[in-house]
C-alpha positions in Angstrom: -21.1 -74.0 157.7 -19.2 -73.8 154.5 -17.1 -70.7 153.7 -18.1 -68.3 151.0 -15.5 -68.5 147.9 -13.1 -65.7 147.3 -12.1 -63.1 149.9 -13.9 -62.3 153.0 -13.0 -59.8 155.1 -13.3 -59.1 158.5 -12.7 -56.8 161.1 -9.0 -58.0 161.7 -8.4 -59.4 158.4 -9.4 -61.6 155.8 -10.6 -65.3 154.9 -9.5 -66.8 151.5 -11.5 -69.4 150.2 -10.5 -71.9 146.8 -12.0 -74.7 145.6 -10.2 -78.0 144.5 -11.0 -81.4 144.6 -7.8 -82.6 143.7 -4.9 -81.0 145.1 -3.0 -82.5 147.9 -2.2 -79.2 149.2 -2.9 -75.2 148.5 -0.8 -72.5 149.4 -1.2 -68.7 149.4 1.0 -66.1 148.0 0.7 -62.8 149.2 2.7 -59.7 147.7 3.6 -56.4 148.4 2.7 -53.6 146.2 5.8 -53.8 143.9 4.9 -57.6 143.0 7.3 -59.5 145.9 6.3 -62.1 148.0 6.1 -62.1 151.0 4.5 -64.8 152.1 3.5 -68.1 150.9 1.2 -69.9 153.5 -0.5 -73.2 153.3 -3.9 -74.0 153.6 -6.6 -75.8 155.1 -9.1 -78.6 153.2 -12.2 -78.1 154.6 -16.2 -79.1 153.5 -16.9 -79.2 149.7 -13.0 -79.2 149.1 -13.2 -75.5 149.7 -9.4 -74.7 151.0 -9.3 -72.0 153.4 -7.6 -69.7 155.3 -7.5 -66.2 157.6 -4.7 -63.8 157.6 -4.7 -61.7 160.3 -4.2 -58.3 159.6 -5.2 -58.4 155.5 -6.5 -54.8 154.2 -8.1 -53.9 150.8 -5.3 -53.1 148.4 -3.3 -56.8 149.8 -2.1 -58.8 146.1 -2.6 -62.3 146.1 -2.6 -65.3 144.2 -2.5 -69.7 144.3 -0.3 -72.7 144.4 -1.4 -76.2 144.0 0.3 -79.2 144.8 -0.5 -82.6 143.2 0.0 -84.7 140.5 0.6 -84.0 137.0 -0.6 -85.9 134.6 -2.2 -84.2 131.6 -3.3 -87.5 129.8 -5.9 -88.1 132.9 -6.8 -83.9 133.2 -4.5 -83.5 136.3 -2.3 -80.1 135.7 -0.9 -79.6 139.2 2.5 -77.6 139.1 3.4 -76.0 141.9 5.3 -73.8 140.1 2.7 -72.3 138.7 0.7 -68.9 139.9 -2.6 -69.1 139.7 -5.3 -66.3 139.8 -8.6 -66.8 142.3 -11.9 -67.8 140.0 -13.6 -65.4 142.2 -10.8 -62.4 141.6 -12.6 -59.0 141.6 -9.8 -56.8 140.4 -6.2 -57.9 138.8 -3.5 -55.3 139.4 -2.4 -56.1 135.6 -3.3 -57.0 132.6 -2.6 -60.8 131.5 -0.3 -61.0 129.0 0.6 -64.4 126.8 4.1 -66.2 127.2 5.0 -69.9 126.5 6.3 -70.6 130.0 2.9 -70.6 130.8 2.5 -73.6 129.5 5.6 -75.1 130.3 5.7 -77.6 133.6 8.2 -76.8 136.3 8.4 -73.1 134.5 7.9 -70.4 137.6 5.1 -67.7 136.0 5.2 -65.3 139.4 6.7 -62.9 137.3 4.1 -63.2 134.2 0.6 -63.5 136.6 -1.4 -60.7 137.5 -1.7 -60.7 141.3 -5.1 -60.9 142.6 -6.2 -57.7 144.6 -8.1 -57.7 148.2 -11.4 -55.2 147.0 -14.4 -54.2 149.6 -17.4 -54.0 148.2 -19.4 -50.8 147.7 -22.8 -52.4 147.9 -25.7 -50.0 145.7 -29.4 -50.7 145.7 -29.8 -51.7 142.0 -32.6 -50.2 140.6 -35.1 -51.6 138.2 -33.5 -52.2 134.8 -33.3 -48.7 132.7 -34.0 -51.2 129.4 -37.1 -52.8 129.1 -37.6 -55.6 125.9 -38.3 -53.7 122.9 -35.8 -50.9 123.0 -32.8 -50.5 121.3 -29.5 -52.2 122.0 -26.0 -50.6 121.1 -23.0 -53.0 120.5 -20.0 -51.5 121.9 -16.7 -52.6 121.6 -15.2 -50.0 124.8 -11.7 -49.7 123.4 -12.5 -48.8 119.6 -15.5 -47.2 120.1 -13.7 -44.2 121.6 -10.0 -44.4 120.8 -10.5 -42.1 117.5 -13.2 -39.6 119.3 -11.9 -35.8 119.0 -13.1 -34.9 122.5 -12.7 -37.8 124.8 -9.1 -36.8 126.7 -6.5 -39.1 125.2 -6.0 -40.7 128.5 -9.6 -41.9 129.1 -9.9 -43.0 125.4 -10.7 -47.0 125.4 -11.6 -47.0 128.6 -14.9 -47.7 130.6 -15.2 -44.1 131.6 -14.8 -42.5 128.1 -18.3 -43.9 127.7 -19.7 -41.1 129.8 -17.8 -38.1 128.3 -20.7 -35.7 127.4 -20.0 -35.9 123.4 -20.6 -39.9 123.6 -23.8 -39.9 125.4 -25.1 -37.1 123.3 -24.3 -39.3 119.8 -26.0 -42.1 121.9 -29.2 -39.9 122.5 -29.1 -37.9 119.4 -29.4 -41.5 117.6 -32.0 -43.3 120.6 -29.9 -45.8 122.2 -32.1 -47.0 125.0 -29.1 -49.3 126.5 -25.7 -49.7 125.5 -24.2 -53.5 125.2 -20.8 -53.6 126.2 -18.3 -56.5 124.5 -16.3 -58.3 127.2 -14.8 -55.9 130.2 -13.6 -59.0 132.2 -9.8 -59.5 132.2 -8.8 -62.1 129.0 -5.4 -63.0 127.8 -4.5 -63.4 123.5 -5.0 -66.3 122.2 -1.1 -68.0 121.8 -0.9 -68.0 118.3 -1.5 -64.0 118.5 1.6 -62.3 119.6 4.0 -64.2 116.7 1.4 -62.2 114.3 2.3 -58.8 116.1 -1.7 -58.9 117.1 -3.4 -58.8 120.1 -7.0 -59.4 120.9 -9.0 -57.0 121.0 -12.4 -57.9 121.7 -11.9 -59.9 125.0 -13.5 -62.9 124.1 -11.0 -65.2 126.0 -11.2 -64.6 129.4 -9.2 -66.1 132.3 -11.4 -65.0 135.1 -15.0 -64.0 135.2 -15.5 -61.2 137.8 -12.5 -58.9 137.3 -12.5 -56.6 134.9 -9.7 -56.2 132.3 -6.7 -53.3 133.7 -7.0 -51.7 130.1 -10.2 -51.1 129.8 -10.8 -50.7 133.7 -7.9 -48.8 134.9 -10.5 -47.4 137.9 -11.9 -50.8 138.4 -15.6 -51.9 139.7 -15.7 -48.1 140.5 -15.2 -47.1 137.4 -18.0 -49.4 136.2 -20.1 -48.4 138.5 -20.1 -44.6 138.0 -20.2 -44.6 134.0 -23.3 -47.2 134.5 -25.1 -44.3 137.0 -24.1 -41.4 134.5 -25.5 -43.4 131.7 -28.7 -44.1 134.0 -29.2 -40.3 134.5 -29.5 -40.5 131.0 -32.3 -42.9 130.6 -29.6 -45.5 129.3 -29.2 -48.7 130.2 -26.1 -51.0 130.4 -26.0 -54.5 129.6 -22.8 -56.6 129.9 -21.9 -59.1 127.2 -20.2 -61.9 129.3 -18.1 -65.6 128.2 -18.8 -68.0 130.5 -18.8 -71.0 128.0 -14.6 -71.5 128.2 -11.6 -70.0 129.6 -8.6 -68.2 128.0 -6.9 -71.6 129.0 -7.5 -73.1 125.7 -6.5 -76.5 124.6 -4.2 -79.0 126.5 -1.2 -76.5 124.6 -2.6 -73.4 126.6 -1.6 -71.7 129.6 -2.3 -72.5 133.2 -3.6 -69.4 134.9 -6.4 -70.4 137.2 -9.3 -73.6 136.5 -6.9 -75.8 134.8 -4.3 -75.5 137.8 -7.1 -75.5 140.6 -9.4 -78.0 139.6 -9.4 -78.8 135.9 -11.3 -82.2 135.5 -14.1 -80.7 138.0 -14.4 -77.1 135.8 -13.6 -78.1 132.3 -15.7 -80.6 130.4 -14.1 -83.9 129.3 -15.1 -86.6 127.0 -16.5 -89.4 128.7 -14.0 -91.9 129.7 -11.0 -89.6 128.4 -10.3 -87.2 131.3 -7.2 -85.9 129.5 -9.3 -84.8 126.3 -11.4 -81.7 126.6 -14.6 -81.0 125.1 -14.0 -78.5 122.6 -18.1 -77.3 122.0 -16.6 -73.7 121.8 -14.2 -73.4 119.1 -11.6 -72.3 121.5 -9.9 -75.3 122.9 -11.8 -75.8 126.3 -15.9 -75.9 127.6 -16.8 -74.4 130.8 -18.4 -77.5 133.1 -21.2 -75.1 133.9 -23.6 -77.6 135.5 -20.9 -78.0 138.4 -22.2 -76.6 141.4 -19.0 -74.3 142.0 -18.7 -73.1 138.0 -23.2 -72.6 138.6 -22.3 -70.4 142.4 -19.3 -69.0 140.6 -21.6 -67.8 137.7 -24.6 -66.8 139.6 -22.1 -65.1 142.1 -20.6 -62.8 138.8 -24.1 -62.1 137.9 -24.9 -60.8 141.4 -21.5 -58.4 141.4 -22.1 -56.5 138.3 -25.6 -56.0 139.6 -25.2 -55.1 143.3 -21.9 -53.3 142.7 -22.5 -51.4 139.6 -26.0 -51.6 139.0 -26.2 -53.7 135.5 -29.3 -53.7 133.9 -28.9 -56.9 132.0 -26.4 -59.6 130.2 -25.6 -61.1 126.9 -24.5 -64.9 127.1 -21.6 -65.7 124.7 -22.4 -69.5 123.7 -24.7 -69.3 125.7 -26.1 -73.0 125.1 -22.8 -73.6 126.9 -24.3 -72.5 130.5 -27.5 -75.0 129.7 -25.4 -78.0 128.8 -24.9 -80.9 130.9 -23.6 -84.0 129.8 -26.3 -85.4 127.7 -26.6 -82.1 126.2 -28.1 -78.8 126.3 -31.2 -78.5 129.2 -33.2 -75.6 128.4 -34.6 -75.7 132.2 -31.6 -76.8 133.7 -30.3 -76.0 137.0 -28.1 -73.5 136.0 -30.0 -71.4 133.6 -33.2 -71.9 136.6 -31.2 -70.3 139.2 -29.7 -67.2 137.2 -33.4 -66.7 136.5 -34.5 -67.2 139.8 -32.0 -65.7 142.2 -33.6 -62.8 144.1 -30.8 -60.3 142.6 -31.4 -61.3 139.1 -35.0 -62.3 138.5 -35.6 -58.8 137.2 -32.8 -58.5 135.1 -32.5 -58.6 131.0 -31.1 -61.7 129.7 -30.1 -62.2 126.5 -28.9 -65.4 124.9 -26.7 -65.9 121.5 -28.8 -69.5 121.3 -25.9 -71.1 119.4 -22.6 -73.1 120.4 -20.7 -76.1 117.9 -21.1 -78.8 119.7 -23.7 -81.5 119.2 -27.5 -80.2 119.5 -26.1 -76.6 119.8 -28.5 -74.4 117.8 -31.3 -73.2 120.2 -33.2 -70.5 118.8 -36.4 -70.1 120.1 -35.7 -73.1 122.6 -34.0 -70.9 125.8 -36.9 -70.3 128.4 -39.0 -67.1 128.8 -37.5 -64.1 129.8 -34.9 -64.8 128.1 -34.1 -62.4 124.1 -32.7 -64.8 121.9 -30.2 -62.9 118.8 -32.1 -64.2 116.0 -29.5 -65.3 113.4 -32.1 -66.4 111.2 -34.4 -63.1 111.0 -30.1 -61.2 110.3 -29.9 -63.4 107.5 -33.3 -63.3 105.9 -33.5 -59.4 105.7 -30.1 -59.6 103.9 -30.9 -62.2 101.4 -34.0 -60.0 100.8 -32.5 -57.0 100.0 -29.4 -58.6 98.1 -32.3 -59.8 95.9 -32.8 -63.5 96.9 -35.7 -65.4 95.3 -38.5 -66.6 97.7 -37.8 -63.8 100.8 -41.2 -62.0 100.8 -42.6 -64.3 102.9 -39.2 -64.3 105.1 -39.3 -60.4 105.4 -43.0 -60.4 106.7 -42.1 -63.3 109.4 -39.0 -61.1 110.4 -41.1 -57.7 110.4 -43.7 -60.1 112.8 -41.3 -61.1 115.5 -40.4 -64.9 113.7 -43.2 -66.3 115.0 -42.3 -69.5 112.9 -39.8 -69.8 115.9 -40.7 -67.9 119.2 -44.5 -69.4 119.1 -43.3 -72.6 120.3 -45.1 -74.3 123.4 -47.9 -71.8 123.0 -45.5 -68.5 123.5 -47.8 -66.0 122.3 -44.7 -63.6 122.2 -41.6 -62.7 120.4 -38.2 -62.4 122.5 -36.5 -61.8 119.3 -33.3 -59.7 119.2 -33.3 -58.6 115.5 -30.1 -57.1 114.1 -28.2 -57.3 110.8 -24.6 -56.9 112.2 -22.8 -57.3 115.0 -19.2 -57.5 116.1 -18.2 -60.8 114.2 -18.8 -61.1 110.7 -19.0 -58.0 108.6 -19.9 -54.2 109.2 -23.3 -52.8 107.8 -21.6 -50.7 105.3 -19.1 -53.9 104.4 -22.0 -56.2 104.0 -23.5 -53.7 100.9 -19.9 -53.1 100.1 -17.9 -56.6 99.6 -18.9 -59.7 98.1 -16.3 -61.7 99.6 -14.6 -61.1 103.0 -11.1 -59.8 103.4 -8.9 -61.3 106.2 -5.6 -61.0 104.9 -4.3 -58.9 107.9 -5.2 -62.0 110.5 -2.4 -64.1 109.4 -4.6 -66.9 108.5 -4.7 -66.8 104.6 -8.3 -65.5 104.9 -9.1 -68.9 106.2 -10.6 -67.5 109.3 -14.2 -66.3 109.6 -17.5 -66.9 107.5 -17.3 -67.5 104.1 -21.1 -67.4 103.6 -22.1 -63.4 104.6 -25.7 -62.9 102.3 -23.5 -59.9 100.9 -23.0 -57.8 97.6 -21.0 -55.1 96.7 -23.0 -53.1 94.6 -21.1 -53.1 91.2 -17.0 -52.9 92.9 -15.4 -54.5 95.7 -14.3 -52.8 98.3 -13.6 -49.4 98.7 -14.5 -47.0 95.5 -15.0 -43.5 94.4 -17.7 -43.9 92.0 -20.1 -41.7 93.0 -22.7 -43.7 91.9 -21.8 -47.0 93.7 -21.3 -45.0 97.0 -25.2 -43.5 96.2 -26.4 -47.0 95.7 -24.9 -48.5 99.1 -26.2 -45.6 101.2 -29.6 -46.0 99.5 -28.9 -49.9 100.9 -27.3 -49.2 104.1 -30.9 -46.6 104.4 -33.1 -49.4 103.5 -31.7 -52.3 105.6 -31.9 -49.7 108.9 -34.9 -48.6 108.1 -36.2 -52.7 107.9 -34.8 -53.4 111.2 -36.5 -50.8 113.1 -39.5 -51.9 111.9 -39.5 -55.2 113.2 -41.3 -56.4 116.4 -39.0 -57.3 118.9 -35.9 -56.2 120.4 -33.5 -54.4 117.8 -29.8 -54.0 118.0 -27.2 -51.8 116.0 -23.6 -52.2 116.2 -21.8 -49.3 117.3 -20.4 -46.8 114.4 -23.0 -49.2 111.6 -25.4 -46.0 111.9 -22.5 -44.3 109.9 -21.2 -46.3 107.6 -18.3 -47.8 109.3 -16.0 -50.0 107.6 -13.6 -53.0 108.8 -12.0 -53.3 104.9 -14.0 -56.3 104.8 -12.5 -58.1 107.3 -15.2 -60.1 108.8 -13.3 -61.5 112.1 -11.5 -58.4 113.3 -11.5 -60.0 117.0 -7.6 -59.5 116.6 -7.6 -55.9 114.7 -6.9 -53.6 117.9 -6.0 -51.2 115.4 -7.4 -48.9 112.8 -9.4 -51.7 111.0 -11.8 -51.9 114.3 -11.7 -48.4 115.9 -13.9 -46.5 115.1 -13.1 -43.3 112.7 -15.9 -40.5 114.0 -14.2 -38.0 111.8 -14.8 -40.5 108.6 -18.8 -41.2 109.7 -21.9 -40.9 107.3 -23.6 -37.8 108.7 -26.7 -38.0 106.4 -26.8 -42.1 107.3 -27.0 -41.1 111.2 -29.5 -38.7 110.7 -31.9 -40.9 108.7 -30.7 -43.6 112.1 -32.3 -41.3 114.4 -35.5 -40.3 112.4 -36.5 -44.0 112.2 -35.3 -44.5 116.1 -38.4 -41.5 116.4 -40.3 -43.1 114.1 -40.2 -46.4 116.3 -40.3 -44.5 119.2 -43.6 -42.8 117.7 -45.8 -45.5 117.3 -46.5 -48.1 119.6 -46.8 -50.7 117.4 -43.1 -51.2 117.4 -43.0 -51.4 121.3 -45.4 -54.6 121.6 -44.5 -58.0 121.4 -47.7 -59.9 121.0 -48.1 -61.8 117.7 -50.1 -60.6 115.0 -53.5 -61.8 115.2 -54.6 -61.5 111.5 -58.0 -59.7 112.8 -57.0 -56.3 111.1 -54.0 -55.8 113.3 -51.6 -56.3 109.9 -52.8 -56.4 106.3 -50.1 -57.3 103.9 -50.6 -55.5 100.2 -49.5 -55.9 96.7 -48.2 -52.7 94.8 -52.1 -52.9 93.8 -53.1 -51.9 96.9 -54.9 -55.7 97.2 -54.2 -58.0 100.2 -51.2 -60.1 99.0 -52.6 -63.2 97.6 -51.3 -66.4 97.4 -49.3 -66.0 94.1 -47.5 -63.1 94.9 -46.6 -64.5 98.0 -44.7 -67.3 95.8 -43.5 -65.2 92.9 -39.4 -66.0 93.3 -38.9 -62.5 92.6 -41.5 -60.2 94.0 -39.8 -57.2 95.3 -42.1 -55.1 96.9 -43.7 -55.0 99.7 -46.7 -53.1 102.0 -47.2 -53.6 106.0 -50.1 -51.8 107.5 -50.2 -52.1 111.1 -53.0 -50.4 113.8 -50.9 -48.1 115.8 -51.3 -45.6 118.1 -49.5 -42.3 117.6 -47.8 -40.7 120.2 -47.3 -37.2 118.0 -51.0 -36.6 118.1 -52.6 -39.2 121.0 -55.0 -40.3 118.2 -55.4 -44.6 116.7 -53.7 -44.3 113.3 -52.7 -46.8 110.5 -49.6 -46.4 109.5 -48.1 -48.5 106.1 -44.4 -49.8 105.6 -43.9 -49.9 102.4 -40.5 -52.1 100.9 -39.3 -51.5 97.1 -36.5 -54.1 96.8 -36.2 -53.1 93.0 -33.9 -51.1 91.4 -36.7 -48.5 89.9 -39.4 -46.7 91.3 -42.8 -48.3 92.1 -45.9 -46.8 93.1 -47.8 -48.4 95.8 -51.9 -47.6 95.8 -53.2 -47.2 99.1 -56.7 -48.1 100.7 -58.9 -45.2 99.7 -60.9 -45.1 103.0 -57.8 -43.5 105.0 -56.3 -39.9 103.9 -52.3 -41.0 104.1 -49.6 -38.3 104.2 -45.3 -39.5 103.9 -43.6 -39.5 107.2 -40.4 -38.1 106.6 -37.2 -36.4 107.9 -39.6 -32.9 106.0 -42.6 -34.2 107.8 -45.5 -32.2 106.0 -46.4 -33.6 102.8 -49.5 -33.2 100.8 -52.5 -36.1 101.0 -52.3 -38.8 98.8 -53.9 -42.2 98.0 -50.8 -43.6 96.1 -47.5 -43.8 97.0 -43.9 -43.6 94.8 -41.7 -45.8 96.9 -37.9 -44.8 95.4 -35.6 -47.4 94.5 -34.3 -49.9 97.3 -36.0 -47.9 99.9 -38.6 -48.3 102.8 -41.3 -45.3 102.7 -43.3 -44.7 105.9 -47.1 -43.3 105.4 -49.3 -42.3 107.8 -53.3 -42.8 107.2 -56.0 -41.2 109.0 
């Protein structure tokens, strides 16, 4: 019977299991607690190339790590060097942080002084509830270290950690503003990318990640345990936690990068190569290396991952960085692949919220509305619709109504009668909310990359000044914007995400790829936050909340379910739909109303313009404004201010 990767233990000790194909020989390296070794045994080559060995008398708490023996020859993918420590793919917890230094790329060069050291965990197994989220709710970015690293009452020793994120002042901001599930950014342990530390950065958003199970020291200091008891204080809380997790490459880059793990173990098994060139690595991520995720160890290794975070800490749900990465093989991306088929159909995980970013850069790599049902697609192309709308763009009427819809253009394929659209307008790269009705241009000066990096194309404006300003006037206009474009997004049908500290107006200066910012640019300022723009947050979080339109997926039916009107009060005809520069807008939808338990309409109205307009509304309905007031008088028309969304209910 084949032996289960990683560490086993046992009664009297512990079984260490490693994969490689292509070593002529494995040793382990145990250490004591202040980093020596102590031993360095060799091990056995047994079924599946899985290299094994027990140690009698192994406890939780024992460090460990690899050495491989065999040849090295980069040009054909073979990076054996003994000297090299290398950290177990299926590490749970790393009793340091990794940290970037060119010996680790240098053959012959000894790294047992620059490796973190694997630690021996037991598992504290939990029944995992159902998932707290459920399709339709709202999603909260969260970067863990900047989100709390400024907060007034999170201790200063728990700030940027995993378990600042149930301090009693962050959960109530996350109720006060109806966060149904919070997303964290990567928690797994990463190391900077090489050409980082010469900057004086660091990264600071974890996308580079060495090993997929264990989480990062920094953020983590209390490991799986820590995870674990800020996911069940969150739960208490009716909130959900979803993990955003990078399985598409390793923090061992290009051929120039560091060996750590894969690349030492079993590189031309766990990295994709081009065909016929073992020595040159597919590079479909951007980063320098692809994960080979159709292998059958990388596919147990990530279905394995996906079971720990649920069984151990009780994860609701992931996000899948690249995640057209995990579907590829190598003709290209399989939507009903092996892979992808088991994550949805392991018994741990079948109930779980899975959410794909549906794009990578290699060939065939932009998927929306292609991954298979359950699976929430981010919809990239609903983001930058509703901000070409409001920026004024000719020809988006039609493009806000198929956004407000659920993009049926796109999630109808093969007969879907539903959306599984994640609509959102920012997220952690490119710019902030407030940056994108605040800068034209971005700013990434402070990189080190000549503003090179990052998207140049952003649907932006900055409303009369770049950048920062003290005009009161400008600052009006881009709250009235920032109000507008929140107000859109929780009207859309779907699944709708926020980034965390975009309900009040936080800034990046414009930088648009602050992945390397672990500093003031990214962290974010609560003292600094737009009170009035997180109250209006909440009131349309109640207003989705409310209704129940908002919660249902099904695609409109055109059979009174949603009438589209003209400022007229007419059904939109065919002309305005195709006037370049129409800028308003009316959505009433059938809904039921949770406030009074009775069938309501209820009508979005959208003033793009930069005046007033007056809507009329259908005369057989008595319609009263939903606002933060609540209360106002009947009326039949409607005075939509200036780049603003008015909500009216008609009974």
């Amino acid at each position: 019977m084949p032996f289960a990767s990683g560490v086993t233990l046992t009664a009297t000790g512990a079984t260490f299991v490693v994969r490689s194909s292509e070593a002529t020989k494995l040793h382990l390296c145990l250490f004591d607690q202040t980093g020596r070794e102590t031993d360095r045994l060799p091990m056995t080559r047994g079924e599946d190339d899985l290299h094994h060995l027990f140690v009698e008398g192994i406890a939780p708490g024992a460090r460990y790590g690899y050495r491989a023996e065999g040849t090295y020859a980069p040009d054909d993918g073979l990076w054996f060097d003994p000297a090299k420590l290398l950290v177990d793919p299926y590490a749970k917890e790393l009793d340091r942080p990794f940290r970037y230094d060119p010996l680790l790329s240098k053959f012959g060069a000894d790294t047992q002084h620059l490796v973190p050291r694997a630690i021996v965990t037991r598992d504290t197994a939990i029944k995992p509830a159902a998932p707290v989220f459920r399709p339709g709710g709202f999603i909260y970015e969260v970067a863990v270290r900047p989100f709390t690293m400024l907060h007034p009452d999170v201790p200063e020793a728990q700030r940027g950690t995993i378990a600042a994120l149930a301090h009693p002042s962050i959960i109530a901001h996350l109720k006060r503003i109806g966060v149904d599930a919070i997303e964290l950014m990567p928690i797994t342990a990463w190391i900077d990318e090489r050409h980082l530390p010469p900057l004086g950065l660091t990264n600071g958003w974890g996308y580079n990640p060495v090993v997929f199970m264990a989480l990062d020291p920094r953020l983590a200091p209390g490991g799986i345990a820590e995870l674990r008891d800020t996911v069940a204080k969150l739960h208490e809380q009716g909130i959900g936690v979803i993990l955003d997790l990078v399985f598409n490459h390793t923090g061992e880059s290009d051929r120039f990068g560091p060996t750590l793990s894969m690349r030492g173990l079993d590189n031309r098994s766990m990295l994709r190569h081009v065909p016929g060139q073992p020595g040159t690595l597919v590079n479909d991520t951007g980063t320098g290396n692809t994960v080979a995720c159709d292998h059958p160890y990388v596919r147990q290794l990530i279905i394995d991952t996906l079971r720990h975070f649920v069984l151990h800490a009780g994860i609701d749900g992931f996000r899948f960085d690249l995640a057209p990465i995990i579907g590829r093989t190598a003709t290209g991306f399989e939507a009903h692949g092996e892979t992808l088929k088991g994550m949805l159909e392991d018994d741990v995980l079948r109930d779980r919220i899975m959410i794909a970013e549906p794009w990578d850069i290699g060939p065939g790599g932009y998927q929306l509305g292609n991954f298979p049902a359950p699976f929430l697609e981010w919809n990239d192309r609903a983001r930058d619709d509703l901000r070409c709308y409001w920026r004024g763009d000719h020809y988006k009427t039609g493009a806000l109504a198929s956004a407000l819809s659920g993009s049926s253009d796109i999630f109808a394929r093969n007969n879907a009668t539903a959306t599984r659209s994640v609509n959102f307008l920012a997220a952690h790269d490119g710019f902030t909310l407030n940056d994108l009705v605040s800068y034209a241009g971005k700013h990434n000066e402070a990189n080190g990359e000549d503003n090179r990096d990052g998207h140049n194309e952003n649907h932006s404006w900055n409303n009369g000044t770049e950048g920062e300003t003290s005009d009161p006037a400008i600052i009006a206009r881009r709250r009235a914007d920032l109000k507008a474009l929140i107000s859109t997004l929780f009207a859309t049908r779907g699944t709708v995400m926020l980034t965390a500290g975009d309900e009040g107006g936080r800034s990046q200066r414009g930088n648009n790829n602050a992945y390397c910012q672990d500093n003031a640019i990214t962290w974010v300022d609560w003292a600094s936050l737009d009170e009035d723009l997180i109250a209006h947050t909440a009131f349309v979080l109640k207003l989705r909340k409310r209704f129940s339109v908002f919660s249902q997926f099904a695609f409109f039916k055109g059979d009174g379910d949603v009438t589209w009107i003209a400022p007229s009060g007419q059904p939109m005809s065919v002309s305005d739909w195709e006037t370049p520069d129409f800028a308003t807008l009316g959505m009433i939808l059938e809904t039921d109303d949770a406030k009074t338990g009775k069938q309501i309409r209820l009508a979005l109205l959208f003033n793009r313009a930069q005046s007033e307009q007056t809507f009329s509304l259908p005369a057989d309905a008595t319609w009263r404004q939903v606002d933060e007031n609540e209360g106002s008088e009947p009326q039949n028309q409607a005075r939509v201010p200036a780049r603003s969304v008015s909500f009216l209910v008609g009974n």
